[in-house]
C-alpha positions in Angstrom: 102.4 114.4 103.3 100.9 115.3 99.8 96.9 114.7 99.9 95.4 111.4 98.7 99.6 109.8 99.3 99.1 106.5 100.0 101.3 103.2 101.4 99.4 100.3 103.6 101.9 99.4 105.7 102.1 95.5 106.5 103.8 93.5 109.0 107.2 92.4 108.5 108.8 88.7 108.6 112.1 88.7 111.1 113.6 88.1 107.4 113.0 91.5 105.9 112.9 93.4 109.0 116.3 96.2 108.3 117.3 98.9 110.9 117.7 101.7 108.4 119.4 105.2 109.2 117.5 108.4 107.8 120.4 111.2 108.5 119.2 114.7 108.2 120.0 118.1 109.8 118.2 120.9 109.8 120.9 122.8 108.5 120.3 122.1 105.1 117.8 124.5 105.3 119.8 127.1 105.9 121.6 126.7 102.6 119.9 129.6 100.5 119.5 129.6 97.0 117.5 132.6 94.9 113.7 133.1 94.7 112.4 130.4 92.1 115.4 128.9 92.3 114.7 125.0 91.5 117.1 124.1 94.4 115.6 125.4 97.0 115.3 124.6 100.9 111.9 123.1 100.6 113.0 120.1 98.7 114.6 118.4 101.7 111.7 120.4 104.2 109.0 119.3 102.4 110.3 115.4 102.3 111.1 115.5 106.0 107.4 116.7 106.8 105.6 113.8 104.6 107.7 110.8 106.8 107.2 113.0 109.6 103.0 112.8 108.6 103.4 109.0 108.0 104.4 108.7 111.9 107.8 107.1 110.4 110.1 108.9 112.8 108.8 106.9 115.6 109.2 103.4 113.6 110.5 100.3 114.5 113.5 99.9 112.5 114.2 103.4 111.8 116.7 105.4 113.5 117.5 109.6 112.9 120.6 110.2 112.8 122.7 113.8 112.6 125.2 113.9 110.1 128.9 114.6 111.6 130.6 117.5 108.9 133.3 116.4 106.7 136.7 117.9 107.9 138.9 119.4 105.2 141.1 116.2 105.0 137.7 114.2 104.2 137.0 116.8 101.7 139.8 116.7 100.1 139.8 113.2 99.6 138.4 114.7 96.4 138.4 118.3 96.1 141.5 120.7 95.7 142.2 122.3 99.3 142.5 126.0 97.2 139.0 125.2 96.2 137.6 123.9 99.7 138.7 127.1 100.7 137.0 128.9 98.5 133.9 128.0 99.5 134.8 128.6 103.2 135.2 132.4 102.5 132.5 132.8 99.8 130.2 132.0 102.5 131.7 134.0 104.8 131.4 136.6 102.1 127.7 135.7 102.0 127.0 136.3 105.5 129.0 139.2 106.2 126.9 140.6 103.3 123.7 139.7 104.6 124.6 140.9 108.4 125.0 144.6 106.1 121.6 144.4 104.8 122.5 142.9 101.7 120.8 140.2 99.8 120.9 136.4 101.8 122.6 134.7 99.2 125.1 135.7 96.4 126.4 134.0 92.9 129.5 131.5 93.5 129.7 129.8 89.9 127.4 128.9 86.9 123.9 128.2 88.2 125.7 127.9 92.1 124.9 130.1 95.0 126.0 130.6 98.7 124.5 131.7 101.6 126.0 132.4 105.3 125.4 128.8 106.4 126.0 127.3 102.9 129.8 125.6 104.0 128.1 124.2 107.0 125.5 122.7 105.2 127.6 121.4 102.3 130.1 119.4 104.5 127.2 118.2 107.1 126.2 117.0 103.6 129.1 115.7 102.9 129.4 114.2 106.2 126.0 112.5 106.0 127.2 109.5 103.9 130.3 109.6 106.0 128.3 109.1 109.2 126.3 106.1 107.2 128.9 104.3 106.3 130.4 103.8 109.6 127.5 103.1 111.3 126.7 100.6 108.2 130.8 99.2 108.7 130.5 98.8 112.6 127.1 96.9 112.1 124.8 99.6 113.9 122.8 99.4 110.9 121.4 98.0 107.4 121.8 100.7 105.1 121.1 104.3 105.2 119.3 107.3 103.6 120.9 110.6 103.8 118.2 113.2 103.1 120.8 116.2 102.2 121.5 119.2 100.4 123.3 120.9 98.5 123.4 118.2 96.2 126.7 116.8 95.2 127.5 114.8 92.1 128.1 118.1 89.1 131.0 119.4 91.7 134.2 118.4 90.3 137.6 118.3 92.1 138.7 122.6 91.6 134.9 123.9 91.1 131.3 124.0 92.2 128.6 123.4 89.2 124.9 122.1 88.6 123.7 123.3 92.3 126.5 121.3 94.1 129.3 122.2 96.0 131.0 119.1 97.4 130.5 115.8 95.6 128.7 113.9 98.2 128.6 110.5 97.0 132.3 110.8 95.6 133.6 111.8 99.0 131.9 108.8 100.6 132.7 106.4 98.3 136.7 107.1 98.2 136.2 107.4 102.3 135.1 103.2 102.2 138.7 102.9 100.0 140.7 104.7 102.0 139.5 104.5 105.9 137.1 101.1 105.8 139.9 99.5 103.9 136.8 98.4 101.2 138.6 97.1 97.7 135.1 97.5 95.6 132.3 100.4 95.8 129.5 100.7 93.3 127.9 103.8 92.5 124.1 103.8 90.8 123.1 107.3 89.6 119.5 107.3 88.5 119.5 111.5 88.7 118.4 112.8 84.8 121.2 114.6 84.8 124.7 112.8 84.3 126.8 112.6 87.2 130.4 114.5 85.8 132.2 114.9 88.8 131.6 111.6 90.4 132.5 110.0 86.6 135.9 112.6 86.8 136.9 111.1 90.3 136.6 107.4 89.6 137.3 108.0 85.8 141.0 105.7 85.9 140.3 104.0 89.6 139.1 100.5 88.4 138.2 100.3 92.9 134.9 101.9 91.7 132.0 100.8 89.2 129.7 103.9 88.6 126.9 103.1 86.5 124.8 106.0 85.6 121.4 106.3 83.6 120.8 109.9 82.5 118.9 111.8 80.0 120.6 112.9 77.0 121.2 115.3 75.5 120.7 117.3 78.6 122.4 118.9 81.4 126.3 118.9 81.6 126.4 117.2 78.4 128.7 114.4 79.5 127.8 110.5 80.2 128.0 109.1 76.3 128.2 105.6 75.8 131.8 105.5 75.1 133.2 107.3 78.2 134.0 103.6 80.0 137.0 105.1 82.1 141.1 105.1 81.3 143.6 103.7 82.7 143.5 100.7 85.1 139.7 102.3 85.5 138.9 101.1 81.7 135.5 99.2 81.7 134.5 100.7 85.5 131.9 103.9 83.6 128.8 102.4 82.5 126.8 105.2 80.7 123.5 104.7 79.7 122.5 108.2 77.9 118.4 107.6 77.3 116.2 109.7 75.3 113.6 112.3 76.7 110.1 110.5 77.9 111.8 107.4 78.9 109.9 105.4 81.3 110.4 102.0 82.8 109.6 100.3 80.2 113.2 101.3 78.8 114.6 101.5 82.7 113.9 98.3 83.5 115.8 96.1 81.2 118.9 98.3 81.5 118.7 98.0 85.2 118.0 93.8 84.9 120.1 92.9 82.1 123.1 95.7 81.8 123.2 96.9 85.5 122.9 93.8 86.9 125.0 91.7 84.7 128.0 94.5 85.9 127.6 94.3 89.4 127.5 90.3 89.4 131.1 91.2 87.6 132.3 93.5 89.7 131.4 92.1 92.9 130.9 95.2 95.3 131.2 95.5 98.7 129.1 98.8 99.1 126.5 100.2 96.6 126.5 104.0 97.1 123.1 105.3 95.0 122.9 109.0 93.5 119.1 109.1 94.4 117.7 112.1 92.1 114.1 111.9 91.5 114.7 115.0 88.7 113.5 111.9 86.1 109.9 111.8 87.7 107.6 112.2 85.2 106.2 115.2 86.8 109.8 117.0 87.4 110.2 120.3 86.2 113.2 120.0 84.8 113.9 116.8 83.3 112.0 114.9 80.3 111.5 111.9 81.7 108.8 109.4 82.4 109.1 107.7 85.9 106.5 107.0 88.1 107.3 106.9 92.5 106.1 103.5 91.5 108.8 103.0 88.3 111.3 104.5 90.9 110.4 101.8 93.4 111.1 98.8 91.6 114.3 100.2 90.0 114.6 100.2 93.7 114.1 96.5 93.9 116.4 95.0 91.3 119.3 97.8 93.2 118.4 96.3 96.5 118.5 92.6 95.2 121.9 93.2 94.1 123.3 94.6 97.4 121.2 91.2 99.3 123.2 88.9 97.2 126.6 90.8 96.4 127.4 93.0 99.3 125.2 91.3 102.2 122.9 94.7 101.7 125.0 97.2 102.2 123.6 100.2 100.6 123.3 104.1 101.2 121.2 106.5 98.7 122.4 109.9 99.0 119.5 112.7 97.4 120.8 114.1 94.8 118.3 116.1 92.5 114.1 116.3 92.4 112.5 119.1 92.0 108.8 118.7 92.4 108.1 119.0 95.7 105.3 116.3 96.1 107.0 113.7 93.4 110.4 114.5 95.5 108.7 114.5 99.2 107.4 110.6 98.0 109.7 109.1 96.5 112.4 109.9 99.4 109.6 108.2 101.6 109.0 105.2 99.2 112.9 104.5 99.3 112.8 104.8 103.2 109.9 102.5 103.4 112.2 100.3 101.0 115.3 100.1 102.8 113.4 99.2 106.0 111.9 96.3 104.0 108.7 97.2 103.3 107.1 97.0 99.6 104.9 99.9 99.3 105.4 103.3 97.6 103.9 106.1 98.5 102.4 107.9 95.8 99.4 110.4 95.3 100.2 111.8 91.4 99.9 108.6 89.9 101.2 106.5 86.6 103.4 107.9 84.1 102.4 109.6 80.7 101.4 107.6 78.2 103.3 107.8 74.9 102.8 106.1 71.4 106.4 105.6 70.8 109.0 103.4 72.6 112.4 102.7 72.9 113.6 99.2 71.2 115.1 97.9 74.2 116.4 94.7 72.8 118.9 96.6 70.3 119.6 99.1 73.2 120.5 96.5 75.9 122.1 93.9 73.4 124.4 97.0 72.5 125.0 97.9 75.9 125.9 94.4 76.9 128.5 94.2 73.5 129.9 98.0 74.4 130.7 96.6 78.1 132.0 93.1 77.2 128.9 91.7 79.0 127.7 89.7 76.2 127.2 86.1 77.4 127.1 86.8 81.3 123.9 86.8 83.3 123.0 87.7 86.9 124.0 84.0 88.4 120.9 84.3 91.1 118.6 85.0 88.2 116.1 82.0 86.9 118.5 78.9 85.2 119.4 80.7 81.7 118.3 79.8 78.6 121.7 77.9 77.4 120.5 78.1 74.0 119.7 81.8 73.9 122.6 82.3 75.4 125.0 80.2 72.8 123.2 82.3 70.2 124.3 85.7 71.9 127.7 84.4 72.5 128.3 82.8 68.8 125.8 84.4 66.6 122.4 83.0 65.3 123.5 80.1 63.4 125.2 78.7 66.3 
């Protein structure tokens, strides 16, 4: 755990106890990506160590669980079978290479690599929310984190991109459609980077809300306001492209007043969340401004929606992070989370402080016009302001 990381634990009421499912396998490790490569085996090592230091893998509630790999039928419930193959013999490739004296791991597209045990690792990953769900679906337990890698939501149906192979989340979420029989599965992203190939599988399948909140312009360039879906899935893609430096100050009323407002529409039965921690404020990569505590209580109003629309059914799948010690802490926070505790764990501290902010109320009453949500309001909220809202709905002379 990093030095000075902190969360008092507390006793739990029989009402928030959960039995939550942390599923990880040692085989992610094996998954080998360059030197200085942000991606890199430590992410998920580092994050296992720091619940491991907490004493968490002995705690009441929580059970380990080894992911099961995704066969090639489950993969293909999104990918192209050419393309599944692929992979298969580029790692082959990889270790046959490696076995020669050559280098461990080897280009496989854009920023992408593989390594000898990089299929196994990718469909354990794959697998992982497979195994959650389930567990979750036979009642074994209350909701699940899968601490995985390679990540998954850049890989789109035919090719690998943005450090992913197979698109985790994707593959889980069309598994609760087809094999569960579910009718309704919501997917948060809260990664910094957009989420193009989960957005590219649901893009016309109105079974699926995926709500995303990403920086922009950044990293694959797609997730504008006006990408909503096509098709019977028109009005299913909620984008919320934010600026650079964005804290949660602009998070939260997206996440209370847009992201809450859709789900109480849409009425899942599952929430699948994207779980990058790439928008940390100390993150190498992205431009944001999240605190582990700003994660946390995005963390909240998500898990209030799954206690009141979906009886808590939730799995967070890791997508990116790349600090080591924001990563390693904010996995454990959300663990601490789903087993109904309120403490984050947290040694680095609040956000930067900037002079400038975003003017939520244009951005959110936008939002709420773009996605025809004008007027509606989470129903297990505090009794709306009726006349507020007869101003929203009819204008300000109303």
């Amino acid at each position: 755990m990093p030095q000075g990381a902190t969360c008092p634990l507390r006793l739990l009421s029989k009402e928030n106890f959960m039995t939550t499912a942390l599923i990880y396998d040692p085989i992610f490790l094996e998954h080998k990506t360059p030197p200085r490569h942000p991606e890199r085996p430590q992410r998920v090592e580092e994050a296992i160590k720091t619940i491991e230091t907490l004493g968490w893998l002995e705690r009441e509630g929580l059970v380990l669980l080894s992911p099961r790999a995704a066969t090639e039928d489950e993969l293909a419930l999104i990918h192209d079978r050419d393309y599944i193959q692929q992979v298969k013999e580029a790692t082959h490739k990889a270790g046959e290479l490696y076995a020669q004296g050559g280098k461990e791991c080897h280009f496989f597209a854009t920023d992408t690599y593989v390594s000898a045990k990089s299929y196994e690792a990718a469909s354990k990953a794959a697998g992982a929310g497979l195994t959650a769900i389930d567990a979750l679906m036979r009642g074994e337990i209350d909701n699940a984190y899968c601490l995985v890698r390679p990540p998954g939501h850049h890989a789109v149906r035919e090719a690998a991109m943005g450090f992913c192979l197979f698109n985790n989340v994707a593959i889980a979420a069309r598994y609760a459609l087809e094999k569960h029989g579910l009718e309704r599965v919501m997917i948060i992203d809260y990664d910094v980077h957009h989420g193009n190939g989960t957005q590219e599988a649901f893009y016309d399948d109105p079974r699926v809300l995926y709500f995303s909140t990403h920086q922009a312009p950044f990293y694959p360039g797609t997730g504008q306001w006006d990408e909503r879906g096509e098709g019977a899935g028109l009005g299913t893609t909620i984008n919320i492209p934010l600026p650079a430096t964005s804290g949660f100050s602009t998070y939260e009323p997206v996440y209370r007043q847009v992201m809450m407002s859709a789900a109480a529409r849409f009425e899942p039965q599952l929430i699948l969340v994207s779980a990058g921690f790439d928008a940390h404020w100390n993150d190498p990569i992205g431009q944001m401004n999240l605190s582990t505590a700003g994660f946390f209580r995005i963390n909240e109003i998500i898990l209030e929606v799954a206690k009141h629309l979906c009886n808590g059914r939730i799995v967070m799948v890791q997508e990116g992070g790349y600090d080591l010690e924001a990563m390693s802490a904010c996995v454990a926070t959300c663990v601490n989370q789903l087993l109904g505790d309120d403490a984050a764990v947290d040694s680095l501290g609040k956000a930067r402080d900037y002079q400038y902010r975003v003017n939520t109320d244009v951005l959110v009453a936008e939002l709420r016009r773009i996605h025809g949500l004008t007027g509606y309001r989470w129903r297990f909220g505090p009794k709306p302001d009726i006349e507020k809202l007869r101003r929203e709905i009819k204008g300000p002379d109303a």
